[in-house]
C-alpha positions in Angstrom: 54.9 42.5 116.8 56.5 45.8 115.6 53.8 46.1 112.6 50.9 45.3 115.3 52.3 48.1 117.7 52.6 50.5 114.7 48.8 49.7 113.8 47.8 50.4 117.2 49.4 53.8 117.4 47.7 55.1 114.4 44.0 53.0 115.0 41.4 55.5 115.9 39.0 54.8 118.9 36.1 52.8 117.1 33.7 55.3 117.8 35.6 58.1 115.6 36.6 55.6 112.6 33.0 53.9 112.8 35.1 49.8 112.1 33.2 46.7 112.8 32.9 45.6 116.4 35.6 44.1 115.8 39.5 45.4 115.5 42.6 44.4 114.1 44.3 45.5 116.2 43.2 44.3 119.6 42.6 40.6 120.6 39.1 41.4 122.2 35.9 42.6 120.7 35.2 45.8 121.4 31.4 47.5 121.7 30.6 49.9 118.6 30.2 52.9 121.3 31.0 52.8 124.6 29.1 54.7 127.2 30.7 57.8 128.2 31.2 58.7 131.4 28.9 61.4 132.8 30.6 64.9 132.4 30.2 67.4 134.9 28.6 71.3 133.5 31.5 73.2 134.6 33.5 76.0 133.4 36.5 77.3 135.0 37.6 80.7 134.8 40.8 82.4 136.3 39.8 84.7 139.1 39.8 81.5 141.6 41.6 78.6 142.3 40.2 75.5 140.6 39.7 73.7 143.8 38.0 76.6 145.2 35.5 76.3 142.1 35.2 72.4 142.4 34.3 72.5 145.9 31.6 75.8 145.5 29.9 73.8 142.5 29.8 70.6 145.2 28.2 73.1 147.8 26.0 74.7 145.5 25.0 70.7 144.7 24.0 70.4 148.7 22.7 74.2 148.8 20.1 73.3 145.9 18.9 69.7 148.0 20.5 67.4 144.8 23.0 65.9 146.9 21.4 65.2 150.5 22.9 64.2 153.9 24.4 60.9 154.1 24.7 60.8 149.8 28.0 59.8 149.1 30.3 62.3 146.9 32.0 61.3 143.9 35.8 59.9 144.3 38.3 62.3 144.2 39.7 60.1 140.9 36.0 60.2 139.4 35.7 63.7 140.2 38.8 64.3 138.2 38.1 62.3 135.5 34.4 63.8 134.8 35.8 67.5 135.4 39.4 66.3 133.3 41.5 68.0 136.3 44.0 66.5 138.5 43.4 64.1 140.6 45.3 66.5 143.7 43.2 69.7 143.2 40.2 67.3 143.0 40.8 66.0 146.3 41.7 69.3 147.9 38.3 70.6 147.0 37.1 66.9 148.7 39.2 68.1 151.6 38.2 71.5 151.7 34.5 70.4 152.1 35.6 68.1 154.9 37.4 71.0 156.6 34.0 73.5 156.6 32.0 70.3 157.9 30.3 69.6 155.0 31.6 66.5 153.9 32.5 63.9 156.5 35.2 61.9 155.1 34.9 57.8 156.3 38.0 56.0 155.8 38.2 53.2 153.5 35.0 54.7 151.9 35.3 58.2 150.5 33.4 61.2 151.8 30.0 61.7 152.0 27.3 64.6 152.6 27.5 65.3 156.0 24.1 65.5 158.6 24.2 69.2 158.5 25.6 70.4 155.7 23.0 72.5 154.4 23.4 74.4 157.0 27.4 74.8 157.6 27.6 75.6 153.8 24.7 78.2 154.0 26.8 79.6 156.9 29.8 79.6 155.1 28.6 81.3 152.0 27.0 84.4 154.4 30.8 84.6 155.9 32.3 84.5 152.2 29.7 86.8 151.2 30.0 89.4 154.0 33.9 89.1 154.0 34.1 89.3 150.0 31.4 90.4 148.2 29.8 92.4 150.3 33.3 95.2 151.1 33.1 94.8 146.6 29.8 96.2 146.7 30.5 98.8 148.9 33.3 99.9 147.2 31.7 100.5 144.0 28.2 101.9 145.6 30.8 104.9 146.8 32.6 104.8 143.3 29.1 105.4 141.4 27.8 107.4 144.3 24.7 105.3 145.1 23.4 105.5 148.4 21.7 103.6 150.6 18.4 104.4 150.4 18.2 103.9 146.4 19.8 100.2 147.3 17.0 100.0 149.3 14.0 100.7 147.1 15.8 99.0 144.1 16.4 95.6 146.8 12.4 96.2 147.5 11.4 96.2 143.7 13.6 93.2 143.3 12.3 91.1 146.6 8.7 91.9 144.8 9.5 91.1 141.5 10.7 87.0 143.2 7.9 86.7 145.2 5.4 87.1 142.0 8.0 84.6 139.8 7.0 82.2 142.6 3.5 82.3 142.7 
């Protein structure tokens, strides 16, 4: 048993060493490949908490209409494993939806999108926006000494400039 052990420990996932369907070292027959699990496009960076992040990139998933009410969310375990963070900071960002009303949490079942949460998070981001970005860009209009009224025309070129990328 200790040779078998031993083997085991230094086998490579079939996929990597490209064996038979078949190992040595496990009783059962394993598939060639595997299907992987579906990996979340995210990349974390330090000026937030991860949670934070995790729970924005869920909101943005409601924002944009791919997750609609009544669609249930992913676990906080499969969340976790498809973003390879804990399992903790993957249900605080759960929770944290939950708390904003976003998510409506049903027990026994996991959390799902809740009836107006395209709304709440849209409300949300304005508050977030007016609270945190908005008191940045103030700060560094004054620093640069741009006024309002060049804002203004450069907001007006920009509004035009979307509504012909539309059309």
């Amino acid at each position: 048993m200790k040779g078998l052990r031993a083997f085991r420990a230094s086998c490579r996932p079939l996929a990597m060493c490209g064996a038979l369907p078949y190992c040595r070292a496990l009783p059962l027959p394993l598939p060639i490949s595997a299907p992987r699990k579906r990996r979340l496009p995210m990349r974390f960076n330090n000026d937030k908490p991860i949670f934070m992040q995790i729970a924005d990139m869920l909101e943005d998933e409601i924002v944009a209409g791919r997750l609609a009410k009544g669609d249930r969310l992913p676990s906080a375990r499969d969340l976790a494993s498809s973003l390879e963070v804990n399992p903790n900071t993957a249900a605080r960002a759960l929770q944290i939806l939950a708390d904003q009303g976003v998510a409506a949490a049903e027990r026994g079942t996991g959390y799902f999108v809740a009836p107006e949460a395209t709304e709440r998070a849209k409300q949300a981001r304005r508050e977030r926006f007016f609270g945190e970005a908005l008191p940045g860009l103030f700060k560094a209009m004054d620093e640069l000494g741009i006024n309002m009224d060049e804002l203004a025309r450069r907001y007006a070129a920009h509004a035009a400039q979307t509504a012909k990328e539309r059309l």
